[in-house]
SENUMAR-414135 format. One record per residue (C-alpha): residue number from 0; residue in three letters; y, z, x negated. Coordinates in Angstrom, 2 decimals. Each point is the difference from the previous one (the first is absolute). Example, Ala and Ser with C-alpha at 12.3 -4.5 7.8 and 13.67 -1.06 7.14 Angstrom:
2
num 0&residu ALA&north -4.50&up 7.80&east -12.30
num 1&residu SER&north 3.44&up -0.66&east -1.37
# end
This chain:
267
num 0&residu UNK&north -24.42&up -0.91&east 23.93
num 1&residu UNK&north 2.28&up -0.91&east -2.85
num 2&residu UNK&north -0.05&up 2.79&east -2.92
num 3&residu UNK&north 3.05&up 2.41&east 0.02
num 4&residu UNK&north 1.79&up 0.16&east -2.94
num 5&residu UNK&north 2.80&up 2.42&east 1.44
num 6&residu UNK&north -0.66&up 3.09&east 2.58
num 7&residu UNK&north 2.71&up 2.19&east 0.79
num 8&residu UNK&north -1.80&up 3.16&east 2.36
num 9&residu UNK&north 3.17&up 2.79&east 1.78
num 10&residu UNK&north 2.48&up -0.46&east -3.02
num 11&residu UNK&north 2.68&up 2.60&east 0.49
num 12&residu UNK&north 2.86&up 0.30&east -2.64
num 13&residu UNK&north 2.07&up 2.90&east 0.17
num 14&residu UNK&north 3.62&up 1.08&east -1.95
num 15&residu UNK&north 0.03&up 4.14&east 0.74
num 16&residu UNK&north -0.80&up 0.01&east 3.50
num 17&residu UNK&north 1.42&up -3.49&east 0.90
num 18&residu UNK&north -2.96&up -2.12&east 1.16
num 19&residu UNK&north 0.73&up -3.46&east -1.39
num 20&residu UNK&north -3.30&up -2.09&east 0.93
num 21&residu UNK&north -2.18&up 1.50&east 2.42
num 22&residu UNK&north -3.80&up -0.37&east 0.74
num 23&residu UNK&north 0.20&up -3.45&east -1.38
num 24&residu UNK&north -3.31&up -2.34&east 0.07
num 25&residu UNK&north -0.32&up -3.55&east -1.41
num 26&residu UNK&north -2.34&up -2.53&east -1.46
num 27&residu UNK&north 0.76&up -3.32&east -2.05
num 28&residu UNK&north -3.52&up -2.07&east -0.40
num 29&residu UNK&north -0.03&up -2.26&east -3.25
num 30&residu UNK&north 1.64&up -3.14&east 0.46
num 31&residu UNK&north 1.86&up 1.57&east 3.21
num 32&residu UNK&north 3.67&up -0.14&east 0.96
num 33&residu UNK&north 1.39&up 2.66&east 1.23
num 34&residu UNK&north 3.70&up 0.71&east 1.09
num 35&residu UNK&north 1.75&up 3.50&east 0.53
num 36&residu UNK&north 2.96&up -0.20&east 2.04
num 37&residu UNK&north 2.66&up 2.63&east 0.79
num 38&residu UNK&north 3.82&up 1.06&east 0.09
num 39&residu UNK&north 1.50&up 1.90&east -2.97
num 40&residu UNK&north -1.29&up 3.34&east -0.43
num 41&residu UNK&north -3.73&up -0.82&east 1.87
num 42&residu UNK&north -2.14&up 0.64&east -2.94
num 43&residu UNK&north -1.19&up -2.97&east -0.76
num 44&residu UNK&north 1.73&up 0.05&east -3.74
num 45&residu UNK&north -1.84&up 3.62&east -0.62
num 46&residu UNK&north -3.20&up -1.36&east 1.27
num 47&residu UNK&north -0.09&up -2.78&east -2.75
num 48&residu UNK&north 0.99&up 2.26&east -3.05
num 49&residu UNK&north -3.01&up 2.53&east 1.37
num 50&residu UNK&north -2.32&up -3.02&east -0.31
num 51&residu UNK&north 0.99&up -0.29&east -3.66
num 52&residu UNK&north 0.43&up 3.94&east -0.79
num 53&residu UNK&north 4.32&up -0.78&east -0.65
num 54&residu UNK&north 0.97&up 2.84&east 2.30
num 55&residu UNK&north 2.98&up 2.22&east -1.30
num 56&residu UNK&north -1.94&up 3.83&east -1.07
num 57&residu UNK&north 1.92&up 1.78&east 2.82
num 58&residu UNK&north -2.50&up -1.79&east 2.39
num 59&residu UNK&north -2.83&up 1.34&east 1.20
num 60&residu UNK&north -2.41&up -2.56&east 0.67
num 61&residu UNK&north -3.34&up 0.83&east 2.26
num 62&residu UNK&north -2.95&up -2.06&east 1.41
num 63&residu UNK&north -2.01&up -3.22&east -1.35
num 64&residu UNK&north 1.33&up -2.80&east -1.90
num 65&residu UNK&north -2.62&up -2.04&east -1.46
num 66&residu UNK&north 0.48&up -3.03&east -1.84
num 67&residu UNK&north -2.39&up -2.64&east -1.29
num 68&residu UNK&north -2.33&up 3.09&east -0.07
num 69&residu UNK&north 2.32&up 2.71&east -1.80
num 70&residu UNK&north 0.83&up 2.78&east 1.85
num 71&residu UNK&north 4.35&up 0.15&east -0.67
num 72&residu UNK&north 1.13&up 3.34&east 1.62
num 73&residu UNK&north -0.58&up 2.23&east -2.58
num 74&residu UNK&north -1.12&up -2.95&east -2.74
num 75&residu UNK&north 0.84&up 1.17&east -3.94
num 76&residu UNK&north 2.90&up -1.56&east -1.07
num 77&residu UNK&north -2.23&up -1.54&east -2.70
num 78&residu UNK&north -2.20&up -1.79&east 3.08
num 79&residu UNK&north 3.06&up -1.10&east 1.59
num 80&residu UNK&north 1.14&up -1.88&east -2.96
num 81&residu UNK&north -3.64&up -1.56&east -0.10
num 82&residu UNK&north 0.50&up -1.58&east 3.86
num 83&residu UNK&north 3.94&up -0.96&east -0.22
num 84&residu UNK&north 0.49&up -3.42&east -0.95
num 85&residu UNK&north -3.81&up -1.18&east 0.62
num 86&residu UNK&north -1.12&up 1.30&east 3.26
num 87&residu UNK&north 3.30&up 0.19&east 1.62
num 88&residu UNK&north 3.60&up -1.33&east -1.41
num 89&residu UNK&north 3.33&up -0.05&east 1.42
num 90&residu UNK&north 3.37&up -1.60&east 0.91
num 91&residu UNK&north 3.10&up 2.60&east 0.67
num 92&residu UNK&north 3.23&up -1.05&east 2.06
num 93&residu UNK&north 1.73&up -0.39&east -3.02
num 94&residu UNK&north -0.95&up -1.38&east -3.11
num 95&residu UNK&north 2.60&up 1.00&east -2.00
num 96&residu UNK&north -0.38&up 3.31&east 0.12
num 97&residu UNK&north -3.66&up -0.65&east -0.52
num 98&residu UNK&north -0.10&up -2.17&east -3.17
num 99&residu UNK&north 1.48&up 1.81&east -3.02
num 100&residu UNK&north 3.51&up -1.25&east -0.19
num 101&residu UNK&north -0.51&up -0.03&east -4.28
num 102&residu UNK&north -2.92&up -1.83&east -0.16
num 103&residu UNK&north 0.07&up -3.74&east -0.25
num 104&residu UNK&north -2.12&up -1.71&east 3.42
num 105&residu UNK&north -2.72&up -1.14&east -2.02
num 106&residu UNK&north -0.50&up 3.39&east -1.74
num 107&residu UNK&north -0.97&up 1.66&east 3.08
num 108&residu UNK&north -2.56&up -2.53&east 1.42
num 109&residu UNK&north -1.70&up 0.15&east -2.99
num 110&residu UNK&north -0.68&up 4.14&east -0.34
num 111&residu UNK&north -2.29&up -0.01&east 2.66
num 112&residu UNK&north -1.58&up -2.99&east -1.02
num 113&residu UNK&north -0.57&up 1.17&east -3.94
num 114&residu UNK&north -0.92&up 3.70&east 1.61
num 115&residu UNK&north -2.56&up -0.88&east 2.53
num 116&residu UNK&north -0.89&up -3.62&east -0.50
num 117&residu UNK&north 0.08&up 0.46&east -4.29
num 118&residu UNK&north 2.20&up -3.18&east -0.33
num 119&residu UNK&north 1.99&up -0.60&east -3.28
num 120&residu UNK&north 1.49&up -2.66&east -2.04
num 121&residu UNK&north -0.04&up -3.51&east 1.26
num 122&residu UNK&north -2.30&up 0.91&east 3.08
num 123&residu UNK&north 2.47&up 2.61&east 1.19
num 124&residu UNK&north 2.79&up -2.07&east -0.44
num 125&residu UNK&north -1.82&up -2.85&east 1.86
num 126&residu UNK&north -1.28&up 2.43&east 2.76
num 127&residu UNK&north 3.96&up 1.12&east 0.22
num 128&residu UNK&north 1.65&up -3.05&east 1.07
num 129&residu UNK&north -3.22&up -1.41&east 1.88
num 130&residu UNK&north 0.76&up 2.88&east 2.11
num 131&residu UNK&north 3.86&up -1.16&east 0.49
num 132&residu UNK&north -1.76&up -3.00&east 0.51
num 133&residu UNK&north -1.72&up 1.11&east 3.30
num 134&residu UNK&north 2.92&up 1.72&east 1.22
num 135&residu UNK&north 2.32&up -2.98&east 0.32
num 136&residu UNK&north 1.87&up 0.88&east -2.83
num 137&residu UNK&north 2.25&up -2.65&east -1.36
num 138&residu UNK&north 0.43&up -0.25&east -3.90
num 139&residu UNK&north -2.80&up 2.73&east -0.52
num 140&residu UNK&north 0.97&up 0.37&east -3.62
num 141&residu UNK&north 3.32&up 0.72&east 0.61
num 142&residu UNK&north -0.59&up 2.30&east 2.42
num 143&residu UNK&north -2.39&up 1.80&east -2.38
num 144&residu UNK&north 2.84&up 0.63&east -2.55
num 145&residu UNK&north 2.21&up 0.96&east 2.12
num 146&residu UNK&north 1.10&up 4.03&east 1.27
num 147&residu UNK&north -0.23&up 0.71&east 4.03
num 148&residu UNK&north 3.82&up -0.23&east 0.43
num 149&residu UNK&north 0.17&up -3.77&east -1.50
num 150&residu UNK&north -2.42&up -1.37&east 2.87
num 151&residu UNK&north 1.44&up -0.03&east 3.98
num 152&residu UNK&north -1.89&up 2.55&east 2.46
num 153&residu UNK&north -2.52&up -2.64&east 1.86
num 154&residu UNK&north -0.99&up -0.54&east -4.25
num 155&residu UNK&north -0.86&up 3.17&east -0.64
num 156&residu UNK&north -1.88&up 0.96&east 2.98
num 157&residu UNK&north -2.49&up -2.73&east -1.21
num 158&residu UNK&north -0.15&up 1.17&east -2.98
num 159&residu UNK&north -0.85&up 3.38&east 1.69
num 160&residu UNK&north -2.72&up -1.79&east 1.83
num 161&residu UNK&north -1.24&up -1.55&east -3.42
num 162&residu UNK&north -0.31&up 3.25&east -1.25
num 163&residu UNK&north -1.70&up 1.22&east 2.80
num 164&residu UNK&north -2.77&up -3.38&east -0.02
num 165&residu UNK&north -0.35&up 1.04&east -3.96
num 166&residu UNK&north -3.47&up 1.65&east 0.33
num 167&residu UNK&north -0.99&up -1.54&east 3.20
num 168&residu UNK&north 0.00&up 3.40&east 2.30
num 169&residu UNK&north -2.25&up -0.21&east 3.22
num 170&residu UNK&north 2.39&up 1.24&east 1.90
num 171&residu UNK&north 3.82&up -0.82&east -0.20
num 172&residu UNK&north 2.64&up 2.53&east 1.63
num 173&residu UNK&north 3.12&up -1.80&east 0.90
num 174&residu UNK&north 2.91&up 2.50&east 0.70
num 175&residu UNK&north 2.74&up -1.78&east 1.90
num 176&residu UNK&north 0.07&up -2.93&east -2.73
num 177&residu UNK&north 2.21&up -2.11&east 1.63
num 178&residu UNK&north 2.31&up 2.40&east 1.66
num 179&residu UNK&north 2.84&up -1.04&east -2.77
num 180&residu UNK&north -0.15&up -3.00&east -0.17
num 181&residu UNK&north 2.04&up -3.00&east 2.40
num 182&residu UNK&north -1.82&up -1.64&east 2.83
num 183&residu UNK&north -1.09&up -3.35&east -2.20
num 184&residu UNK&north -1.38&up 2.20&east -3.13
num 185&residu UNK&north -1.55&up 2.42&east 2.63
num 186&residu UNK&north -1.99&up -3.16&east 1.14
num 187&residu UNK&north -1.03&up -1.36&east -3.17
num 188&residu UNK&north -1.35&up 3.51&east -1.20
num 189&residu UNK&north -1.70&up 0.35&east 3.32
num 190&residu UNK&north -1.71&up -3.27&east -0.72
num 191&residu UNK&north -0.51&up 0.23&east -3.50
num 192&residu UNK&north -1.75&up 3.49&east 0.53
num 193&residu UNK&north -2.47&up -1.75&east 3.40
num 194&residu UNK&north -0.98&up -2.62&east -2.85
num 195&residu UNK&north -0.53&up 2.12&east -2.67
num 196&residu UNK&north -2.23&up 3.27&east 1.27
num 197&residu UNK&north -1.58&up -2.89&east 2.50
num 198&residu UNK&north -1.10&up -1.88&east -3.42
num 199&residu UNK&north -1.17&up 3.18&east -1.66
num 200&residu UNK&north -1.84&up 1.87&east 3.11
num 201&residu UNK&north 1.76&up 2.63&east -0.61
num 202&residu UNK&north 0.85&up 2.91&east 3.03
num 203&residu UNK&north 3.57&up 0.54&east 0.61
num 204&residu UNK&north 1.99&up 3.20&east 1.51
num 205&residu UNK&north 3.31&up -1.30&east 0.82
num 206&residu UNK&north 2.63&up 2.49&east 1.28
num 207&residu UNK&north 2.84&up -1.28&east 2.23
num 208&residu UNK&north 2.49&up 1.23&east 2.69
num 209&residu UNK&north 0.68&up -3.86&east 0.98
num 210&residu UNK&north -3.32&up -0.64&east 2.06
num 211&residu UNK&north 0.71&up -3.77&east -0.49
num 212&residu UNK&north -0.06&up 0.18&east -3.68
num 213&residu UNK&north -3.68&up 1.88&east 0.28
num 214&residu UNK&north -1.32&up -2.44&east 2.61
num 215&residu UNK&north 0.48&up -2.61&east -2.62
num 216&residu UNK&north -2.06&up 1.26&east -2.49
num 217&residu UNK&north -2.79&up 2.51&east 1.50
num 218&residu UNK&north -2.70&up -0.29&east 2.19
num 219&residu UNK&north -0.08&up 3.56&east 1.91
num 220&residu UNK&north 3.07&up 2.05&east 0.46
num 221&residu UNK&north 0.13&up 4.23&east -0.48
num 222&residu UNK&north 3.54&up 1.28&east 2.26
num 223&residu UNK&north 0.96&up 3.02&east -1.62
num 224&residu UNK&north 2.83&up 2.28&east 1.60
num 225&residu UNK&north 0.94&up 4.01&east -0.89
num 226&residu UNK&north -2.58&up -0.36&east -2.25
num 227&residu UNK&north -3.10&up -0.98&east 2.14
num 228&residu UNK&north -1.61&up -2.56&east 1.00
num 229&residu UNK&north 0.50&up -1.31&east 3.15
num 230&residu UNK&north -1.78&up -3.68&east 0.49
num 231&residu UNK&north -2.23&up -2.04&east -1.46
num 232&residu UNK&north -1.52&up -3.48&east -0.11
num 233&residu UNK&north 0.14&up -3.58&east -0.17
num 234&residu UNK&north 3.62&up -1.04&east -0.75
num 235&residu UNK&north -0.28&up -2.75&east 2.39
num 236&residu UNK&north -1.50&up 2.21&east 2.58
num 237&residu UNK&north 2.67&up 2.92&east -0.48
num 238&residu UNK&north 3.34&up -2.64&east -0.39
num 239&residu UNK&north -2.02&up -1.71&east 3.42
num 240&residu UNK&north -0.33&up 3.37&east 1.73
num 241&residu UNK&north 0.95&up 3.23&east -1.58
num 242&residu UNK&north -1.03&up 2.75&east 1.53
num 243&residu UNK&north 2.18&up 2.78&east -0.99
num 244&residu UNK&north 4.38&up 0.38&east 0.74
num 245&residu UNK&north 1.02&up 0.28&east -3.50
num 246&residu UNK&north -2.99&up -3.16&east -0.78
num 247&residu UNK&north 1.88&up -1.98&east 2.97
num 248&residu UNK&north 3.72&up 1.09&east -1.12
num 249&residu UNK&north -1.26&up -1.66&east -3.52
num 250&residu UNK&north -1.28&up -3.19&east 1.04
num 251&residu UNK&north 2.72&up -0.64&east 1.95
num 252&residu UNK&north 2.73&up 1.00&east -2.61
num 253&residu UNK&north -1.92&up -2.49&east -2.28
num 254&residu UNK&north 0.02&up -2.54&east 3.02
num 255&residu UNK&north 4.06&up 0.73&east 0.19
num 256&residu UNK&north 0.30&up -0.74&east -3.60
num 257&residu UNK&north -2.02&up -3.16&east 0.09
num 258&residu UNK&north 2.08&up -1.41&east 2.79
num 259&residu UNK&north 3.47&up 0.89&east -1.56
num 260&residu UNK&north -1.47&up -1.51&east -3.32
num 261&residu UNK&north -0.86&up -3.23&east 1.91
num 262&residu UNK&north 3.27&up -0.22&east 1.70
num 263&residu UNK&north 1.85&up 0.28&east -3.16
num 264&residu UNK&north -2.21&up -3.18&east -1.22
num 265&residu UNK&north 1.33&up -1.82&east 2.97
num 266&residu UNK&north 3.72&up 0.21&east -0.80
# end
């Protein structure tokens, strides 16, 4: 059996006495792809900050998550700073509200690579744009001088995902990555993240409400709704034959899509 890296045992996250994840259980093996799907408001969001400790302090947080062997729920914030960024990274929605609209692209790639990695002088700079590099990036010392607002949205999300690669995490948590971006950069980052976590062996949580968009890049799929989990398994066996009404209603809103998408090609 391939080693787990993440185990998630009856996760609840409560607000006051608002159950927002309930009960939850999950595994990710090393090297393993694993999707969680669900409509606005399922959990799946909360579920990914409690694997990283990044839940807001007015919510309570019970049960196990453990993570390349540290125990998270109730971690120091001193231990959590020891795991983020090299056994688990992540990509938000939207990068610029991650990325530090004052600080210049390159900048921010290179903290984490001077903090954990000890880079500096030529060898971070080289490290720096090797990392644009990888992500596709065109010009990567341009982009390295320039602030988040000077580069379009499918630009900075790479560099997002560069920043993320920096110290080569085990385990990389994608949080609707692509949600912003148009239907030919959505494709591209799809492909460009397959390639790149494929090349490094790395395991991937990738959270979606577009079941199409996870099937593309996962190999299992987690359905999520009112803050529980309701299916599990093989993407290809659950898009083949879901077992659950809110599993079917997904697939075949994502089968809907597909078909309008392909009509529109026609025209």
């Amino acid at each position: 059996m391939t080693e787990p890296l993440l185990t998630v045992r009856d996760l609840t996250v409560r607000t006051g006495d608002r159950v927002l994840v309930s009960g939850l259980d999950l595994d990710v093996a090393r090297g393993e792809r694993l999707g969680l799907i669900g409509e606005s408001g399922s959990g799946k969001s909360l579920t990914t900050l409690a694997v990283l400790g990044l839940l807001p302090t007015d919510m309570t947080v019970t049960g196990s998550v453990e993570l390349d062997g540290t125990q998270i729920v109730g971690a120091s914030e001193k231990t959590l700073v020891g795991i983020r960024g090299r056994s688990a990274a992540v990509v938000f929605q939207e990068p610029l509200t991650a990325l530090d609209p004052l600080m210049r692209v390159g900048r921010q790639i290179a903290e984490p690579l001077r903090r954990r990695r000890e880079l500096k002088g030529a060898a971070l700079k080289a490290a720096v744009l090797d990392l644009l590099e990888q992500v596709r990036l065109p010009d990567p010392g341009r982009i390295a001088r320039a602030f988040p607002h000077e580069v379009s949205g499918g630009q900075r999300q790479r560099v997002a995902l560069a920043m993320a690669l920096a110290c080569d995490p085990a385990l990389l948590i994608a949080d609707e990555p692509t949600t912003a971006l148009d239907v030919t950069v959505q494709a591209e980052m799809l492909a460009l993240v397959e390639e790149l976590v494929r090349a490094r062996g790395m395991a991937v949580l990738f959270v979606s409400h577009d079941l199409a968009v996870v099937s593309a890049v996962t190999d299992r799929v987690l359905v999520m709704k009112d803050g529980r989990a309701v299916e599990t398994g093989a993407v290809a066996d659950v898009v083949r034959a879901p077992r659950e009404a809110y599993t079917k209603a997904l697939v075949d809103s994502a089968r809907q899509l597909e078909a309008a998408l392909d009509l529109g090609g026609t025209r």
